[in-house]
N, C-alpha and C positions, 0 to 999 in steps of 0.2 A: 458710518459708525452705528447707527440706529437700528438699520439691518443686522451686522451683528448682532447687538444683544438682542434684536427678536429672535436671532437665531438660537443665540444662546441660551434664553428664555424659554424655550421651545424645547431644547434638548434638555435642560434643566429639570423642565415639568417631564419628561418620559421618564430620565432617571429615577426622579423622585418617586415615580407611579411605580417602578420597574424595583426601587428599594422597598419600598411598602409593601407588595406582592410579595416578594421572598420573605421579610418579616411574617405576613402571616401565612406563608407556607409553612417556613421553618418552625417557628412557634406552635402550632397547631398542628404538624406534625410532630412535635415533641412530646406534643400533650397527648396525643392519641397514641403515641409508641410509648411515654412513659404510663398510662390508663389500662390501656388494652394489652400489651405486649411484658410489661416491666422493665422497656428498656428505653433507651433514648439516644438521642444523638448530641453529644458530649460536646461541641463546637458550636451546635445551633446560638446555644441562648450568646454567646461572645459575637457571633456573625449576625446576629439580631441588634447587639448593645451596638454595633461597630456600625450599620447601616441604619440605625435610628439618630445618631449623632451625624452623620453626614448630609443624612433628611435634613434635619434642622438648620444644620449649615446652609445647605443649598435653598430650602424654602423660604431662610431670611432671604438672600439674593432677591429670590422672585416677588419675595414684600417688599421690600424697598422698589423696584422696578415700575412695580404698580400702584406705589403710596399707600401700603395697605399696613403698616407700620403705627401703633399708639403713637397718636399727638395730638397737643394742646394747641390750638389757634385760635382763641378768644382774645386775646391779644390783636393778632396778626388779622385777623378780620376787619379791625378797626382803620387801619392803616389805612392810607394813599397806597397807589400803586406801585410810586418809587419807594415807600417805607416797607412796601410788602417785598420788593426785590431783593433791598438793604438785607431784612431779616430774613428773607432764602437765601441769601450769598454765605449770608455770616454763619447760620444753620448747618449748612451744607460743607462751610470751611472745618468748621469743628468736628463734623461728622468724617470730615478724611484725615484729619489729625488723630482722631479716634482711632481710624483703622490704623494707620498710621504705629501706632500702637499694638494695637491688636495683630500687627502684619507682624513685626518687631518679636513677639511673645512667641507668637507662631512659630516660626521660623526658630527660633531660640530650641522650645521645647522639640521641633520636628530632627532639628539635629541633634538634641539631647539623649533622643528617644530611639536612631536608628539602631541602636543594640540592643535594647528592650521590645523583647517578644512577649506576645500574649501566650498564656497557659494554654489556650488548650485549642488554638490556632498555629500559635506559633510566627500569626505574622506579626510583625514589625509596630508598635504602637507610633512609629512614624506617621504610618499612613492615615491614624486617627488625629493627630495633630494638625499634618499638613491640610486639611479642610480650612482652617482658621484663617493660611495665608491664599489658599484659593479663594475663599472669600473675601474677604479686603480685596485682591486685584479687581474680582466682579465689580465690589459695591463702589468701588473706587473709579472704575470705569461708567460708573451709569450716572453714580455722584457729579463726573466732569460731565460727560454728557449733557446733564439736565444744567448744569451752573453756566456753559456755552448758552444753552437756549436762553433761559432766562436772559443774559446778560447782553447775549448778543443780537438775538432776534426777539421780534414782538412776542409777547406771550399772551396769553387767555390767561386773568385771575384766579382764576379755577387752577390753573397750573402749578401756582404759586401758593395755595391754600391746602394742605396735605390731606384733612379731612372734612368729610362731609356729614353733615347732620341728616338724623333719620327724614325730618319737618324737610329737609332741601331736597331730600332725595323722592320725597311723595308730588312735590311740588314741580320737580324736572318732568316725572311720568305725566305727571297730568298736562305741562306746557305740551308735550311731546307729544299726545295722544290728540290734544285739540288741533295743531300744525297738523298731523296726519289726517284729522278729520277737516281740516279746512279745504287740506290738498285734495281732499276726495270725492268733494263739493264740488269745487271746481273741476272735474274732469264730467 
């Protein structure tokens, strides 16, 4: 399972590289055709709006993935081990009830929508919806994923603690550079 989402994770970030590219193609050939020329291409800024919304969708995925997500754990730092589990289990449960939701809404507006064309595409505003419910399946699959680990195999604190402090993070460098410097001592 892990494999996959690295996979998925992987194909994720090209897409998203590969939408951002044509945004600022399109966009700035817009700009340069409506500047220099007087004229434009009538679709672009819709196929811009329409691959800026799916970015977003998909680059939550790859935040969540990698805990790179706003949160609060001055609380949860506090805790025991088993209390830090506790409050990742339960986090994590509401966070798929959420999708849960969000899946639900998805799905509603994506069939709501499949007769509703865009003006001046003319595709389908379906396909702007359905990102919602492709989302929840991803975040839903990395959510169980992680609630398995935790619950079931040992885990590192760290795992279990979403963010990290600027102060944590000078203090990791520094451990990390004296073990490389110790290692290099001894050879």
């Amino acid at each position: 399972m892990e494999k996959l989402i690295l996979k998925l994770s992987a194909f994720l970030n090209f897409v998203i590289a590969l939408f951002l590219s044509l945004m600022v193609i399109l966009v700035f050939g817009n700009v340069v055709l409506r500047y220099a020329f007087n004229s434009g291409i009538t679709w672009s800024e819709e196929v811009s709006r329409f691959l800026f919304i799916w970015s977003i969708f998909l680059g939550a995925i790859i935040a969540l993935k990698d805990n790179e997500h706003l949160g609060v754990d001055t609380f949860v730092k506090k805790l025991s081990l088993k209390g830090k589990k506790i409050t990742y289990a339960i986090s994590n449960v509401l966070m798929l009830i959420t999708l849960a939701l969000i899946f639900d809404g998805s799905v509603k507006l994506t069939i709501l929508n499949v007769d509703q064309s865009a003006p001046a595409t003319g595709m389908p505003y379906a396909y702007i919806y359905a990102v919602g419910a492709f989302m929840c399946i991803c975040m839903a699959l990395i959510i169980l994923l992680k609630l398995y680990r935790v619950l079931f195999w040992k885990t590192n604190v760290s795992d279990l603690i979403m963010t990290t402090d600027s102060e944590e993070l000078v203090e990791q460098k520094h451990e990390e550079q004296g073990s490389k410097e110790a290692g290099a001592n001894k050879s």
